[in-house]
KEBA-439832 format. One record per residue: residue number from 0; x, y, z of N, C-alpha, C in turn; residue in three letters. Coordinates in steps of 0.05 Angstrom, whole numbers, plus 5000, padded with zeros to 4 digits. Layout:
N
REC_NUM_X_Y_Z_X_Y_Z_X_Y_Z_ALA .
...
This chain:
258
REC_0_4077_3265_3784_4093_3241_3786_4117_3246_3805_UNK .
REC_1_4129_3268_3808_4151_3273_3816_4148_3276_3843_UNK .
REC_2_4116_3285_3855_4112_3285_3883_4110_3257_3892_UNK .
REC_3_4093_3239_3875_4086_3213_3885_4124_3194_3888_UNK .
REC_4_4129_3203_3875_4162_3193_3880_4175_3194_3901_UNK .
REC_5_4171_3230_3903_4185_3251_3930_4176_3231_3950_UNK .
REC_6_4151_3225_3953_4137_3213_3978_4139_3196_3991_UNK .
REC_7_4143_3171_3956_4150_3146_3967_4172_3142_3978_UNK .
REC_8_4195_3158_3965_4224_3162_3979_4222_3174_4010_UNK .
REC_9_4207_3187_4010_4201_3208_4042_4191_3179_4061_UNK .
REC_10_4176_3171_4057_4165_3154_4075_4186_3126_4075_UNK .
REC_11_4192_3119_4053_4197_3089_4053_4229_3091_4071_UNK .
REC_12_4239_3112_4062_4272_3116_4070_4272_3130_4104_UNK .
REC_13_4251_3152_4111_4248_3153_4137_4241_3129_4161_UNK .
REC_14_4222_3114_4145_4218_3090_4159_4246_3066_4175_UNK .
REC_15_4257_3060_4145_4277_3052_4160_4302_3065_4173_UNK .
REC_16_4304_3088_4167_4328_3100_4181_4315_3106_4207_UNK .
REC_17_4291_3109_4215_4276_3110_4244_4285_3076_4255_UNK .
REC_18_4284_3053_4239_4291_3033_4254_4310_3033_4263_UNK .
REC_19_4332_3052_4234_4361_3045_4256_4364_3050_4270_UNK .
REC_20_4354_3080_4277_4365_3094_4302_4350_3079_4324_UNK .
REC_21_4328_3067_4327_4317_3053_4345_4340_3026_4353_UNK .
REC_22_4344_3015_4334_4367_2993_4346_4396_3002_4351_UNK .
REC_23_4409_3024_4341_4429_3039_4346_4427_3051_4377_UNK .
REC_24_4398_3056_4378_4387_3074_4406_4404_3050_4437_UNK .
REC_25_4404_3035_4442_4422_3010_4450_4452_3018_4454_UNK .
REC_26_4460_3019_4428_4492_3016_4430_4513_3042_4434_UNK .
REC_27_4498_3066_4412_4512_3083_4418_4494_3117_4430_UNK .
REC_28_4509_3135_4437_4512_3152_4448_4483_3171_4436_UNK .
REC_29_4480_3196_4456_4464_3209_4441_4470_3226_4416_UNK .
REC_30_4495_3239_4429_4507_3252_4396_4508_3238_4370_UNK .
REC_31_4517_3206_4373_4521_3206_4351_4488_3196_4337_UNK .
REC_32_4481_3194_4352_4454_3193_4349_4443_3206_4336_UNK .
REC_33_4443_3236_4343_4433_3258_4330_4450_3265_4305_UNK .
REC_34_4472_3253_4310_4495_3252_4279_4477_3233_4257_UNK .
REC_35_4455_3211_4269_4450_3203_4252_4431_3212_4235_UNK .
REC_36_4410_3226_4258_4387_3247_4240_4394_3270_4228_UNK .
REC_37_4423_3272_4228_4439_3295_4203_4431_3286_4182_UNK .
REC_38_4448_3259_4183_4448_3241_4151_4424_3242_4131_UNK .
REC_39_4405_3243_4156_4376_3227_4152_4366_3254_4136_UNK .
REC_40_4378_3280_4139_4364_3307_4131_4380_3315_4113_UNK .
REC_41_4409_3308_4109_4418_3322_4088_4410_3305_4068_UNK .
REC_42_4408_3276_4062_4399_3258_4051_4378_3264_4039_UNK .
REC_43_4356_3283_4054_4327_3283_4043_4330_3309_4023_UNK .
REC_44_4346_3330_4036_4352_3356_4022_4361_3347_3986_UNK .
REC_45_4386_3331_3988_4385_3319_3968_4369_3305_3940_UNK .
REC_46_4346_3290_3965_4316_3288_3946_4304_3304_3937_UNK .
REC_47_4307_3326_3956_4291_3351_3946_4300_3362_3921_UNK .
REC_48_4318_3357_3919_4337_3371_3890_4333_3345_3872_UNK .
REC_49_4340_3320_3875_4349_3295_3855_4321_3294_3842_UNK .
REC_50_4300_3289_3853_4273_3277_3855_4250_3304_3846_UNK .
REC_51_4254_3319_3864_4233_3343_3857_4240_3369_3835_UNK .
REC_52_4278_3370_3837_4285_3385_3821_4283_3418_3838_UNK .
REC_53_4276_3407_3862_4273_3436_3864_4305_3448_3885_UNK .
REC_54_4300_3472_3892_4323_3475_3905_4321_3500_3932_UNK .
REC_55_4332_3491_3958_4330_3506_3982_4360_3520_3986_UNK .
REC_56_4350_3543_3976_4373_3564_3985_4382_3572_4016_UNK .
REC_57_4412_3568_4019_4417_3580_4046_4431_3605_4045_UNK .
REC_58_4410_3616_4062_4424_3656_4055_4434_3661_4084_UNK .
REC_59_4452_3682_4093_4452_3699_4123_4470_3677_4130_UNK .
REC_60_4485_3657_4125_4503_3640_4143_4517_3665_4154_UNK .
REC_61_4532_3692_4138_4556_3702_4154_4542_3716_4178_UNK .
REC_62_4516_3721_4175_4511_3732_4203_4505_3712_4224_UNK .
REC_63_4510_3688_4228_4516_3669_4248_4536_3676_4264_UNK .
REC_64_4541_3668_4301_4560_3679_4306_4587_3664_4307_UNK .
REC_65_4612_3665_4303_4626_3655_4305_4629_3628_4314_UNK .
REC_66_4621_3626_4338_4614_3608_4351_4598_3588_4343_UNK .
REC_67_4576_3589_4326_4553_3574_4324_4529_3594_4338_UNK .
REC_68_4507_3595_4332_4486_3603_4344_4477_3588_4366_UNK .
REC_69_4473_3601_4391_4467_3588_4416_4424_3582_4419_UNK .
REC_70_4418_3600_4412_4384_3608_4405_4370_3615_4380_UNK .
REC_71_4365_3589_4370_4357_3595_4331_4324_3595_4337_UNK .
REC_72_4309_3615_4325_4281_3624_4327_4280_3623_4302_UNK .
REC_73_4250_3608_4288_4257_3597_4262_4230_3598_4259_UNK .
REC_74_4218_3626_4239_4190_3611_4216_4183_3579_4214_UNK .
REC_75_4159_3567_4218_4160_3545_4217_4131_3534_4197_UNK .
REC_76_4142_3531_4162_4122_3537_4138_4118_3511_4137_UNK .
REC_77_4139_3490_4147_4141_3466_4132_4155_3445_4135_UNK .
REC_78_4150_3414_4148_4173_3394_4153_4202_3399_4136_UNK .
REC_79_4192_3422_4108_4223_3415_4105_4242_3443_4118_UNK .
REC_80_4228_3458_4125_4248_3479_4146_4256_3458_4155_UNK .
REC_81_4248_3436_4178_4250_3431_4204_4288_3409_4192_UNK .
REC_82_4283_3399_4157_4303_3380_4157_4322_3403_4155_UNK .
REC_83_4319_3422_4138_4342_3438_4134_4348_3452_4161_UNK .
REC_84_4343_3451_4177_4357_3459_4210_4369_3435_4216_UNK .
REC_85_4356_3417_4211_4371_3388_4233_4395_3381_4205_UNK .
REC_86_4389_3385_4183_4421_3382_4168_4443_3404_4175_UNK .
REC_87_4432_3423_4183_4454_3450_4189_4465_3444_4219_UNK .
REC_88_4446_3440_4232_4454_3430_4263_4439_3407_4274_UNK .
REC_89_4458_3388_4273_4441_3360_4278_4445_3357_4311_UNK .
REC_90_4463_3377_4324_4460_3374_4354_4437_3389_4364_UNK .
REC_91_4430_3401_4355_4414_3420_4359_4401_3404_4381_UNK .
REC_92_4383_3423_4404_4360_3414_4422_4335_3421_4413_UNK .
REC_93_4321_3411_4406_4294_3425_4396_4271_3413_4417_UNK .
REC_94_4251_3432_4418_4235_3423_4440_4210_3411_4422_UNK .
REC_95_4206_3380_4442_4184_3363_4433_4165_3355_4458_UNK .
REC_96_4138_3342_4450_4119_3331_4470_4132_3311_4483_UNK .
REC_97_4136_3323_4518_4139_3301_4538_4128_3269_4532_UNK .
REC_98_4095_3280_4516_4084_3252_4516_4096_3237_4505_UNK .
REC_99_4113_3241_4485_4125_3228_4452_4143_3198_4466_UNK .
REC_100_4146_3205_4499_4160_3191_4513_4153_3162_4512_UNK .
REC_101_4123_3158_4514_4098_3143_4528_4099_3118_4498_UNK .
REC_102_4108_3134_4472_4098_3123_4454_4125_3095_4449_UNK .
REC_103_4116_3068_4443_4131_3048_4436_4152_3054_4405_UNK .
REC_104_4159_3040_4413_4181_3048_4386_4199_3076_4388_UNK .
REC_105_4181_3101_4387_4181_3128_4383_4206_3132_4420_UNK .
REC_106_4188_3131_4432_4198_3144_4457_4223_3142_4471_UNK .
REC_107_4238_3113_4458_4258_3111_4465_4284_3129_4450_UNK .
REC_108_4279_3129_4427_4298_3144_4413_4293_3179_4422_UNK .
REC_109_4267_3190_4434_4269_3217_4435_4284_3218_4462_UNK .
REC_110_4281_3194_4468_4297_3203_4503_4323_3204_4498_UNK .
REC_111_4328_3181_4485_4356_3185_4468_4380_3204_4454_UNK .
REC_112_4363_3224_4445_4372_3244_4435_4363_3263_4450_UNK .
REC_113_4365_3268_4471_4366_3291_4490_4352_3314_4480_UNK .
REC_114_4330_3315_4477_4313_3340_4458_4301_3350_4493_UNK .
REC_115_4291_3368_4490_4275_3395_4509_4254_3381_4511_UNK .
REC_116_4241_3361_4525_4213_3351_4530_4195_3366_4546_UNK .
REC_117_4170_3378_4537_4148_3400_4548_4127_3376_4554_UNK .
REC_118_4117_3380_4580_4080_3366_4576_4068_3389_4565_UNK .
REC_119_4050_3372_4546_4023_3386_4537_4008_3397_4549_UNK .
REC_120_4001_3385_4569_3979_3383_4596_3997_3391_4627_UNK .
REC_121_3978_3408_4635_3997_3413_4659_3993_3444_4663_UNK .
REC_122_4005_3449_4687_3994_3488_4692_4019_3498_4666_UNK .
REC_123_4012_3523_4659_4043_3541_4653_4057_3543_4661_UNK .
REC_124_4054_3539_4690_4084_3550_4698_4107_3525_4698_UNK .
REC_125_4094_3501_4693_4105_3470_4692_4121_3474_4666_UNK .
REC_126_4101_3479_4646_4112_3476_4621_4136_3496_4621_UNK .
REC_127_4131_3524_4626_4168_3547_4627_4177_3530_4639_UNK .
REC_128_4179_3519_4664_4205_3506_4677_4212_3488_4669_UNK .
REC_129_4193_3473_4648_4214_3447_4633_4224_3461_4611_UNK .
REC_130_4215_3478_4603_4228_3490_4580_4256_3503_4582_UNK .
REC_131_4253_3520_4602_4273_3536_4610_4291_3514_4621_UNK .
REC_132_4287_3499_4641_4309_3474_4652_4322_3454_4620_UNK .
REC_133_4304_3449_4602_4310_3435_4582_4345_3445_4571_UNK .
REC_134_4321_3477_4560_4344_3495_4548_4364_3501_4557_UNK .
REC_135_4371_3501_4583_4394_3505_4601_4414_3489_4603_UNK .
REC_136_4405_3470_4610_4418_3437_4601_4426_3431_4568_UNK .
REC_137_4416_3441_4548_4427_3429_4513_4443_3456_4518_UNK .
REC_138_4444_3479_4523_4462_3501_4527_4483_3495_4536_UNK .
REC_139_4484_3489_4561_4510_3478_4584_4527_3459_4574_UNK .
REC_140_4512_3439_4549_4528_3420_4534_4543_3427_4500_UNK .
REC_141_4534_3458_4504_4545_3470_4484_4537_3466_4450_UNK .
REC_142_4505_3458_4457_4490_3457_4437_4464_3475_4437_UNK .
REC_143_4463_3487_4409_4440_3506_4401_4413_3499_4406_UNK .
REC_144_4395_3521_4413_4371_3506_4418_4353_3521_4398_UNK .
REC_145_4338_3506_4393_4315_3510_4376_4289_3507_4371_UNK .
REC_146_4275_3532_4370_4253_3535_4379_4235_3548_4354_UNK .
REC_147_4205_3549_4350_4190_3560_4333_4174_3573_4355_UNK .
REC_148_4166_3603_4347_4154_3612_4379_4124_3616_4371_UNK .
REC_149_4122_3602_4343_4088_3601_4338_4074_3581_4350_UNK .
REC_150_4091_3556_4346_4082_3536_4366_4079_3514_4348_UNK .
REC_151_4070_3522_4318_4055_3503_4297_4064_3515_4271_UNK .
REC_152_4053_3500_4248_4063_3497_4221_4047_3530_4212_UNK .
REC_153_4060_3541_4197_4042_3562_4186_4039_3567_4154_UNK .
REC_154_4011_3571_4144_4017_3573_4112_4034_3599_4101_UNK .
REC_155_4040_3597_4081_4056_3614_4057_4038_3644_4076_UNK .
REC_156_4048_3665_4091_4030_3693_4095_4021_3690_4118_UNK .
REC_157_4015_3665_4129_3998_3667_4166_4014_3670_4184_UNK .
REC_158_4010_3694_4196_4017_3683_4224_4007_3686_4251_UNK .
REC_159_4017_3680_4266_4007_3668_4295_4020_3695_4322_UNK .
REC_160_4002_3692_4344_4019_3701_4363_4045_3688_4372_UNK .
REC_161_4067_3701_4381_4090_3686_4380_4089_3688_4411_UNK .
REC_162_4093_3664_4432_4095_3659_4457_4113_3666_4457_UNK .
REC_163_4118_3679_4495_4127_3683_4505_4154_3664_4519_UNK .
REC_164_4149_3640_4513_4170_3624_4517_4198_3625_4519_UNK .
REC_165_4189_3639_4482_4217_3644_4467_4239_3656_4483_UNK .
REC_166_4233_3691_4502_4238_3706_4505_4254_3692_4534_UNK .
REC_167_4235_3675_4549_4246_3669_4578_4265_3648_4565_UNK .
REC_168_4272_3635_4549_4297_3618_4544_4321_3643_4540_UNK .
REC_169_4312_3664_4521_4335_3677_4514_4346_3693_4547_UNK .
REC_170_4319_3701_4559_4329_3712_4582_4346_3698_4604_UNK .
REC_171_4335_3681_4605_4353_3658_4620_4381_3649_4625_UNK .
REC_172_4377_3644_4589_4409_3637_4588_4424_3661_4582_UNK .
REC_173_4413_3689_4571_4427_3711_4564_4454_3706_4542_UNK .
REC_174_4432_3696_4522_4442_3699_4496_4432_3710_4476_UNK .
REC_175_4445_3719_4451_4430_3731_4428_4422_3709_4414_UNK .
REC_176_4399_3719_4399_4378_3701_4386_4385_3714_4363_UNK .
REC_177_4380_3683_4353_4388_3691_4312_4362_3679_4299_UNK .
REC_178_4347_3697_4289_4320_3698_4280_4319_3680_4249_UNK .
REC_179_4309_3663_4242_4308_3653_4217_4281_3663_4190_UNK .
REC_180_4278_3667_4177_4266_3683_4155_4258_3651_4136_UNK .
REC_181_4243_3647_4125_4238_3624_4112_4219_3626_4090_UNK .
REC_182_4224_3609_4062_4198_3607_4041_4194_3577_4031_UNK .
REC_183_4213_3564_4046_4216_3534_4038_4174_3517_4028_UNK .
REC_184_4164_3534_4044_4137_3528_4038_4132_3532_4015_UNK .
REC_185_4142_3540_4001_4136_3537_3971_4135_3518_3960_UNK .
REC_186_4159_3507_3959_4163_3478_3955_4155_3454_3962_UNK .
REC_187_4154_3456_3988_4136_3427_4009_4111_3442_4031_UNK .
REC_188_4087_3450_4020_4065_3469_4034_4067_3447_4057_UNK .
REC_189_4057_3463_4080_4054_3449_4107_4034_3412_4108_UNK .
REC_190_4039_3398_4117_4023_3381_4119_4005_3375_4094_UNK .
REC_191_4016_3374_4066_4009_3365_4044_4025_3343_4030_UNK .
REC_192_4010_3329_4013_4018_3305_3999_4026_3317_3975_UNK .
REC_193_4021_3331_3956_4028_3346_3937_4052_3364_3932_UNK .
REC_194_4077_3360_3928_4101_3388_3930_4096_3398_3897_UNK .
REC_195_4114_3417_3909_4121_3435_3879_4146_3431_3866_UNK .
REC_196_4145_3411_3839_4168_3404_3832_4178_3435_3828_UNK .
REC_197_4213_3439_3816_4216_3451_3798_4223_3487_3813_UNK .
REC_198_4219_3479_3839_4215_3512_3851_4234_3517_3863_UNK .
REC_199_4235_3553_3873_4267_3546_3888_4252_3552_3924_UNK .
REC_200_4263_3554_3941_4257_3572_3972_4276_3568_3988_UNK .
REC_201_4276_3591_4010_4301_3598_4029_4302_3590_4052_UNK .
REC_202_4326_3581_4064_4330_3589_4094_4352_3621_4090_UNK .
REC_203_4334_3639_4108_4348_3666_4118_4355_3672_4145_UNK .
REC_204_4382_3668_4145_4396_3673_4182_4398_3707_4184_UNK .
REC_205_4377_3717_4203_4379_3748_4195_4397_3753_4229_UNK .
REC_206_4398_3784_4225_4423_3796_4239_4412_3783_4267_UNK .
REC_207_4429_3776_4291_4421_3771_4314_4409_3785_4326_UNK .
REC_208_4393_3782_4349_4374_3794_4371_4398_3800_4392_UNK .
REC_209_4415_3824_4399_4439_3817_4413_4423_3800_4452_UNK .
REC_210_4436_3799_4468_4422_3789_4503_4416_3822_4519_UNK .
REC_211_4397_3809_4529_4395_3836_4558_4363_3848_4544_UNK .
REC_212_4352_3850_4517_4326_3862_4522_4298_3849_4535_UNK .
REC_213_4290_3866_4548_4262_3858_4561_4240_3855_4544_UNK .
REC_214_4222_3839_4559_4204_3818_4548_4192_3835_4518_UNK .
REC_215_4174_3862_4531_4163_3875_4503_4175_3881_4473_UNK .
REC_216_4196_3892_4478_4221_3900_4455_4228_3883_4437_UNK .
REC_217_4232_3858_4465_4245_3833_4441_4225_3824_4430_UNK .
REC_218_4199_3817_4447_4179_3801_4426_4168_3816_4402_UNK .
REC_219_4168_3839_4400_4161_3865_4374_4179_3859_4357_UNK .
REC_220_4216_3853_4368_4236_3861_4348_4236_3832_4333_UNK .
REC_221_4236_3816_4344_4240_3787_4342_4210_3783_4319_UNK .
REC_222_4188_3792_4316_4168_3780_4306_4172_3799_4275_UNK .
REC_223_4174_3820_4282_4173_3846_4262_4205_3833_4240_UNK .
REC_224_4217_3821_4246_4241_3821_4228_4234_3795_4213_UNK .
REC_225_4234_3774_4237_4220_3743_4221_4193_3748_4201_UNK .
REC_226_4177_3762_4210_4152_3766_4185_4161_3773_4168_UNK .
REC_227_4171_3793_4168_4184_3816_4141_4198_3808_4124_UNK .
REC_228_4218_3799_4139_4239_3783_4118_4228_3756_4108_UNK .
REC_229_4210_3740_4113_4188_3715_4106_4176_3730_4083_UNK .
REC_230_4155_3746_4090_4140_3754_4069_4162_3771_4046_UNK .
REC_231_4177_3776_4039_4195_3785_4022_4205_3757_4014_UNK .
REC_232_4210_3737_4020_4227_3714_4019_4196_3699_3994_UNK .
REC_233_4175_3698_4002_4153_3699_3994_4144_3706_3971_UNK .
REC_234_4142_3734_3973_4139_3755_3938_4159_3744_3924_UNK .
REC_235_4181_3729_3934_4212_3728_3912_4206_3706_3901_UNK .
REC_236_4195_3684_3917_4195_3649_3910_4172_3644_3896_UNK .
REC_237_4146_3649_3914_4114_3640_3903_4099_3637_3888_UNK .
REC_238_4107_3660_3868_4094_3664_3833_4077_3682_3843_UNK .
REC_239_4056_3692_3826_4043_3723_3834_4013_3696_3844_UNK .
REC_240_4005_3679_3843_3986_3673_3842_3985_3663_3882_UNK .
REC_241_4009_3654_3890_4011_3650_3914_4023_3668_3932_UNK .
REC_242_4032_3684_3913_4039_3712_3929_4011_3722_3945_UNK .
REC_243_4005_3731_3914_3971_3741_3924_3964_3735_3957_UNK .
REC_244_3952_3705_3953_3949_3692_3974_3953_3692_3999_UNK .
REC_245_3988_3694_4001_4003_3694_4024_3995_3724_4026_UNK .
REC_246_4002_3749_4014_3990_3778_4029_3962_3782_4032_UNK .
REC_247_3949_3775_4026_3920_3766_4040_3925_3753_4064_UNK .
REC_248_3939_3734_4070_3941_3723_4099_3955_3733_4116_UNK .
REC_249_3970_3754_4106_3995_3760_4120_3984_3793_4132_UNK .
REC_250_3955_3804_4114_3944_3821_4117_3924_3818_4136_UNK .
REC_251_3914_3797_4147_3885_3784_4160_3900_3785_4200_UNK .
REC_252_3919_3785_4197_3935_3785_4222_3958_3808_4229_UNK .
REC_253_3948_3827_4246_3968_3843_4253_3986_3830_4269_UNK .
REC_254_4015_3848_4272_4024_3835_4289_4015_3841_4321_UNK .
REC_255_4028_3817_4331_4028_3823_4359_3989_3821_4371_UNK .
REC_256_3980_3812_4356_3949_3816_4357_3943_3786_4370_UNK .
REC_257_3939_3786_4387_3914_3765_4400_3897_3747_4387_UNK .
């Protein structure tokens, strides 16, 4: 009962706060714009606790840098990582499909909010240069960018090759990357209708990636710390029965493996 609630609240309340920003998309600015998809996430975090009962721990804030983090690399288990980033940093740039542009309703507000737009389609070397140009540009405006370097949602233990992407943004702009650790999938499994009332899971800001390493180093150091600290984040939250599970998946994929 408590998911069919979660849901109805998820959908019925996203819906219209997507209108606002669509008719707000008109009058005001991009920031405050993206000030509004704060609301829209701390709002839901809230549900997550009021409604589900459950609760998303935030660990590692002090290893953020003073400044704010310029390059957040972030496990990506679950839409609700994605709210608890945009409630922590609602300026954030996060990179989305160029196409998203094309779409009525939708396209106007992503242009709106100044996000990193990639084509889908197109050589590689198209897609780095929008990437890299994107990221350069939400940087230069003194906002964090954010990226998942799997590409896609991953279950409780899977993971993926991590593109190379990642690495040419950090090189680029020659900043340290602050790696994120995650088990929020416990609570809201990827692309499911069903949550887990009653549970707890993390966001983990682990020590930064300092600037200047080359491509091999960082993609090993950068993958080896985000797994590790995930699957520990994992054994802590899951219960033994989804533990299980996730080290079976987490066993089926070496790293760095093709």
């Amino acid at each position: 009962m408590r998911s069919v609630l979660f849901n109805l609240w998820l959908y019925g309340f996203t819906f219209a706060m997507a209108g606002l920003a669509w008719a707000l998309s008109f009058v005001v600015g991009p920031r405050r714009l993206r000030g509004l998809l704060g609301l829209w996430a701390r709002i839901m975090l809230g549900a997550v606790r009021l409604i589900l009962g459950a609760r998303v721990e935030l660990r590692g804030r002090d290893a953020l840098p003073p400044g704010g983090p310029a390059l957040i690399v972030a496990k990506h288990q679950s839409e609700l990582d994605a709210i608890a980033l945009l409630a922590l940093f609602p300026q954030a740039g996060a990179i989305a499909m160029q196409e998203l542009e094309g779409y009525p309703f939708v396209g106007r507000v992503i242009r709106r909010l100044g996000y990193i737009l990639v084509p889908v389609s197109g050589p590689p070397a198209g897609r780095s240069a929008a990437v890299i140009d994107g990221a350069a540009r939400v940087h230069a405006e003194g906002r964090p960018v954010l990226i998942y370097p799997e590409g896609t949602l991953m279950s409780l233990g899977a993971r993926e090759r991590y593109r190379t992407g990642v690495w040419r943004i950090y090189d680029a702009l020659g900043v340290e990357a602050t790696p994120v650790a995650l088990s929020v999938g416990v609570i809201w499994p990827r692309r499911e209708w069903e949550k887990h009332p009653g549970t707890t899971g993390a966001v983990e800001f682990l020590p930064p990636i300092p600037p200047g390493l080359a491509l091999e180093p960082f993609m090993a150091r950068l993958e080896e710390t985000i797994e590790t600290a995930t699957m520990a984040l994992i054994e802590e939250h899951a219960g033994p029965e989804r533990a299980a599970r996730a080290r079976a998946l987490y066993a089926a994929k070496a790293p760095n493996e093709d």
